[in-house]
N, C-alpha and C positions, 0 to 999 in steps of 0.2 A: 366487947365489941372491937375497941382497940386492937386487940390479939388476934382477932381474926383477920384483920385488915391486914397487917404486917404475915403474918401468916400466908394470905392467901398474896401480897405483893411478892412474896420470899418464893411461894410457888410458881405465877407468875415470871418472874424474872430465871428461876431455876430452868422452869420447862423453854424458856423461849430459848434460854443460853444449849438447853440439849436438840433442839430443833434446829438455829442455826448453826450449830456444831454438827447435826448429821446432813443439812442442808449444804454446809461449803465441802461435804466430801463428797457428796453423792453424786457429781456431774464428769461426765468423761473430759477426762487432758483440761479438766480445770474449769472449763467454761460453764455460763454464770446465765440462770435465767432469769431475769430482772421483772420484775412487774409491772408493763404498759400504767403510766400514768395518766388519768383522766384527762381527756382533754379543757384546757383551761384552767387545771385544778392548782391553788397554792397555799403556802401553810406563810404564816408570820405573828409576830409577836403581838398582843393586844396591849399589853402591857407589862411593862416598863417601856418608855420611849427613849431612843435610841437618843444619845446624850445626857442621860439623865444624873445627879448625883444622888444614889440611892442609901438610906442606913437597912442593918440588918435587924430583924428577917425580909429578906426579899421577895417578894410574890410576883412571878412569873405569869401569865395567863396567855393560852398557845390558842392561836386559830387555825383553821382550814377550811379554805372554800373549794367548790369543786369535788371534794374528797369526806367519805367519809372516816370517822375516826371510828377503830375497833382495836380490840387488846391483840397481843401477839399469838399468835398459833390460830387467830381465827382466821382464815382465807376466804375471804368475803368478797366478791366484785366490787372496785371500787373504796377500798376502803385500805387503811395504813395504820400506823399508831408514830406518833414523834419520838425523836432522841433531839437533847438538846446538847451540844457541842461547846464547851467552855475553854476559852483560850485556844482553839484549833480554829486554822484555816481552810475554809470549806475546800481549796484548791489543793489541800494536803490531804484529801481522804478518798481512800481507794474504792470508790461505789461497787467494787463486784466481790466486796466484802460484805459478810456483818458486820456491823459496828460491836466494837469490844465495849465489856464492860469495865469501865473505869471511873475515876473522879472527873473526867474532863467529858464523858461521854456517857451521858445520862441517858437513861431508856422509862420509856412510861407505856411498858408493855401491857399494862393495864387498860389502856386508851384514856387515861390520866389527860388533862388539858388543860392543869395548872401546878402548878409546885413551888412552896416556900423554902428558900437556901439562907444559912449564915454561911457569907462569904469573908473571903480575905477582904483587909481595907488596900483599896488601890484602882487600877483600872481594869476590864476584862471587859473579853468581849464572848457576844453568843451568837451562836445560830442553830436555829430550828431544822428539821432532814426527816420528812417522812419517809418512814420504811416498810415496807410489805409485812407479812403475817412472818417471815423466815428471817426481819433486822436486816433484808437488805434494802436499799434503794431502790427508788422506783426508776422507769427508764421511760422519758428520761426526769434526772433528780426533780425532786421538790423541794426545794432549798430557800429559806426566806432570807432576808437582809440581814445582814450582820449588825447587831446593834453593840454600841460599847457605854460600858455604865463604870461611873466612879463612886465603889462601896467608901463611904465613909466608917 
């Protein structure tokens, strides 16, 4: 069962990275079609509370109201899936991007709505960025508080 969760996450994450990799080419002189954000719609942290001093493993739990949550490639009215942003400032990311994959920019292209991390011990902060079926931003963003936690 394991094997296939990792499996089919691997596929997942594979196919979304080949979709918004033919997505940020396929528009003339560069320009970006953004997905109309719901009205009213917002994503934030259920838990961990912003101040919090956490030990490891840490358990995330991601909301969305407004909006619903579906995996990546699905193009659904209304619907998105979270990346979670570690030590990035939401005022530092180029919304007519996809968000890359990296350690600092976690994707739950799954439509995933919780996630256990071992972190560094120190301070870091997060923030949550709903993204359309293609990893990019909705327009306009859905972007929750920034919370900061100290991993002990």
């Amino acid at each position: 069962m394991q094997k296939h969760i990792i499996l089919a996450t691997a596929f997942t994450l594979l196919a979304g990275q080949a979709l918004a990799d033919s997505h940020s080419h396929s528009h003339d002189h560069g320009a970006v079609e953004r997905t109309p954000s719901p009205e009213g719609a917002m994503v934030y942290f259920i838990s961990p509370s912003d101040g919090e001093t956490v030990s490891n493993p840490v358990t995330f739990q991601f909301g969305a109201r407004g909006i619903g949550v579906a995996p990546a490639g699905a193009n659904w009215p209304d619907t998105g899936h979270h990346h979670m942003l570690i030590n990035i400032d939401p005022a530092d990311v180029d919304l007519n991007e996809p968000f890359p994959f990296d350690d600092q920019n976690l994707h739950f292209g799954g439509g995933q709505t919780e996630v256990t991390l071992d972190l560094p011990a120190g301070e870091h902060s997060f923030v949550l960025i709903m993204a359309d079926d293609m990893h990019l931003p909705h327009d306009p963003p859905l972007i929750s508080e920034v919370i900061t936690l100290t991993v002990e």
